[in-house]
Every structure is written in structure tokens, then in C-alpha cells.
N, C-alpha and C positions, 0 to 999 in steps of 0.2 A: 504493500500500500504506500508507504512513505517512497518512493523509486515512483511510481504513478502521480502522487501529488505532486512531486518536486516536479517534476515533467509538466502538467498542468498551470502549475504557478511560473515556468519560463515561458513555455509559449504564452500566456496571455500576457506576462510581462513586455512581450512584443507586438501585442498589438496596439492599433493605433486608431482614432478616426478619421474623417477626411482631411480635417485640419492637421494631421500629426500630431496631435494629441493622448498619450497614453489611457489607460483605466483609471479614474480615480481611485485615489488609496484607500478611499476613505470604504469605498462600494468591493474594490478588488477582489478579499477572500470571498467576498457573499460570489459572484462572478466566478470566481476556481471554483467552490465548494458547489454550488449549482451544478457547473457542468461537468466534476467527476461524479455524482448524480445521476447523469446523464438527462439533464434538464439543462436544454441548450440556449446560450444567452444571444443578444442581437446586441443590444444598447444598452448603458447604464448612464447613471450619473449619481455621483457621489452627495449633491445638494450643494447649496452653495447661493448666499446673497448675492446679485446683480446687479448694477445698477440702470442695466437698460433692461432686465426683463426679470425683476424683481427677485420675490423669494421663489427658488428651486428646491427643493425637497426630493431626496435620494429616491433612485427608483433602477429599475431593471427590465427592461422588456425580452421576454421568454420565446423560442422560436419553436420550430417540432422539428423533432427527426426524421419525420415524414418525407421524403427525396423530393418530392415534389414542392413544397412548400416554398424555396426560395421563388421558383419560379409563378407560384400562384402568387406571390408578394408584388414580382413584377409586374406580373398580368394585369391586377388590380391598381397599381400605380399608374399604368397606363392609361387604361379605360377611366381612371377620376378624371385625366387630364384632359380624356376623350370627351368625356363627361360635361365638362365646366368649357370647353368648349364648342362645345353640343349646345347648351345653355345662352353662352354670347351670341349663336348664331340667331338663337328664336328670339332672343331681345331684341333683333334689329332687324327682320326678315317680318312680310306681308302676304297676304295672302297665299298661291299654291304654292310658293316657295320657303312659307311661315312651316305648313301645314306637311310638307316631306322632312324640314329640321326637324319636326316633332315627333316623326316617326321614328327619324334614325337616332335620336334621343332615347326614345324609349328602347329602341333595340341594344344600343350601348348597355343602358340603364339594368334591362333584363340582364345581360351578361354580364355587368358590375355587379350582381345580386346575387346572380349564380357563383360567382369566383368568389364573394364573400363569404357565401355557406360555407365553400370547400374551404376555405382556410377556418373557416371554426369548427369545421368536423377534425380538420389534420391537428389541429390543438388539443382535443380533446383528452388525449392519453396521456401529455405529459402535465395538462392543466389539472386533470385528477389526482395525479401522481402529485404535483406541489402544492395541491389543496389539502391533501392526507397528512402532510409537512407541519401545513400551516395549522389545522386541528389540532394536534400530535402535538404542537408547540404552546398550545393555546388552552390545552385540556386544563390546565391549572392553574393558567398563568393573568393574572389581572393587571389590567392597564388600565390608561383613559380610551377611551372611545376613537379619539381621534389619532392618535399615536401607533395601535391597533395595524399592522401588517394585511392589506386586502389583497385580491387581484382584480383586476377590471381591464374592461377591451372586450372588442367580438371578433375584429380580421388581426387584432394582434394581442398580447396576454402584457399586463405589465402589474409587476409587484411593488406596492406602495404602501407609504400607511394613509393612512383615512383622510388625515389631516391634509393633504399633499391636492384635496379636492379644493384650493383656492379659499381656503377656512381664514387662512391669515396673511394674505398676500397683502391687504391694505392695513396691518399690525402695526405697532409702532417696533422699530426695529429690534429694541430689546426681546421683545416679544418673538420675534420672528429668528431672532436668535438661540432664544431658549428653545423654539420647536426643530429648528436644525440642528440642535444636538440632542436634543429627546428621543429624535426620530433616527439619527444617525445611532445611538446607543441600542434601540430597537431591532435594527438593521443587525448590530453586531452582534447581537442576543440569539438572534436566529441564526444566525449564522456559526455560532457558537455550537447552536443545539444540532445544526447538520452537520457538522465537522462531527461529532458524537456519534451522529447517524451512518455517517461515512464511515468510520474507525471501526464501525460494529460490520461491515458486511465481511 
């Protein structure tokens, strides 16, 4: 086990995001411990004050193993785009030429609708699997309400705690201080409790 971790904690110590930006430190083990797991990660973010996009509060978005799945991600990013452009045509288009944009809107629309199922079916297995986690962690354990570890998403899973639903974006900063280390502490609790989880298989 310890030869597989270590392995796990180099690779993602090399990954980056588009900016070249490493993992935050802060999120990192939750990030390893997830995906020796085999609950696979896309995004994170460690939390963090802003000052052009206020309070950020840690979080993780969850991918599947499903093979197919990156590419239903694409599929889906396209046809939004399809989508919102579909949209600008029938704001500006009249009559029979209003009336064929509103067709091919709704055909897009159908197939956005359909590729969204399928990414919430391909989620399924591991989203049950880190809810049994979150249970598991939670069977004993009291908190506040908003501080509280959730998952939410339909075409993608992201793990957060409650509070992170814009509860105290307009806080006074102190305030918004203490919930990003409340939350950050939260984070490491569970992540505490899967490295435990991990150590037992």
C-alpha cells in the first residue's frame, strides 16, 4: 500500500491546470486519497478569499470510470454552445426562418438532454460509492448544518460542504474567514477518515 500511495501523491504532485497551476495543498490529500479509492477526480480547489470573485470555499468535482464519460463531457460542452447559439439565432430571426431556428433548437436541445442523462447514469456507481463514505463518516459525527460535507451536480458530481451554496459570500470578511477554515478543517476530517478507509483494504 505505502509503494501505491507514494506513487499516487507524485503523479498528482504533477499535475497542473491550464494556467500551470499545481493542486492546492490545502485540497491535495482529499485529491490522492479519492482517487486511490478509485473515485476519480477532474477539479478541485483548495478555497480561498478573492478579491475579484469573492469567497471560494474548497470543493472537488468527481469524474467516473466509465470510458466513455470524458467524451460525453465533450459532447455536452459542445451542444451548450450549440445550444446558446441556437438561442441568439431565434432572438433575431422572423418568420419561416424564426420558425426552422426553433426547430433545430429543439433538436440540439433533445440531444443536450439525452447526453445529460448519460453522464448521470455513468456517475452513478462511483457517486454511490462516495455517498456510502460520506454516511460512514457522518454516522456519528455532528457538525453545523452548513459546514456538513454534501454532493450536488447532475452532468457533473462535486463534493462540498453546504455552506459553499453562497451562504456567506456577502459576510463580513472575518466571517468568511472563519468559514474557510471551518470548512477547510472539515475537508481534512474526511479525508483523515478515508486514508483509514484506504489503510484497511
Amino acid at each position: 500500500m505505502p509503494e501505491e500511495w507514494n506513487s499516487l501523491v507524485e503523479y498528482f504532485s504533477r499535475i497542473t491546470d491550464a494556467r500551470g497551476k499545481p493542486i492546492d495543498p490545502e485540497i491535495f490529500e482529499t485529491v490522492v486519497v479519492l482517487n486511490a479509492l478509485d473515485i476519480p477526480t477532474i477539479m478541485s480547489c483548495g478555497g480561498h478569499i478573492d478579491d475579484g470573485r469573492g469567497l471560494l470555499l474548497p470543493w472537488i468535482d468527481i469524474a467516473s470510470s466509465a470510458p466513455h464519460f470524458s467524451d460525453l463531457q465533450h459532447k455536452e460542452a459542445r451542444l451548450v454552445q450549440e445550444s446558446e447559439q441556437a438561442h441568439e439565432e431565434i432572438r433575431r430571426l422572423r418568420g419561416e426562418q424564426l420558425k426552422k431556428a426553433q426547430q433545430q433548437a429543439q433538436t440540439i436541445y433533445t440531444e443536450l438532454h439525452a447526453v445529460q442523462w448519460d453522464l448521470r447514469v455513468a456517475q452513478i456507481e462511483v457517486r454511490t460509492k462516495l455517498a456510502a463514505y460520506l454516511a460512514q463518516f457522518y454516522e456519528c459525527r455532528v457538525v453545523p448544518f452548513d459546514r456538513r460535507l454534501v454532493l450536488e451536480g447532475r452532468s457533473k458530481t462535486r463534493l462540498h460542504n453546504q455552506g459553499a451554496l453562497d451562504f456567506y459570500l456577502t459576510a463580513p470578511e472575518e466571517v468568511q474567514r472563519a468559514r474557510l477554515y471551518e470548512y477547510r478543517e472539515e475537508m481534512a476530517s474526511f479525508t483523515a477518515f478515508l486514508k483509514q478507509v484506504y489503510r484497511a483494504l
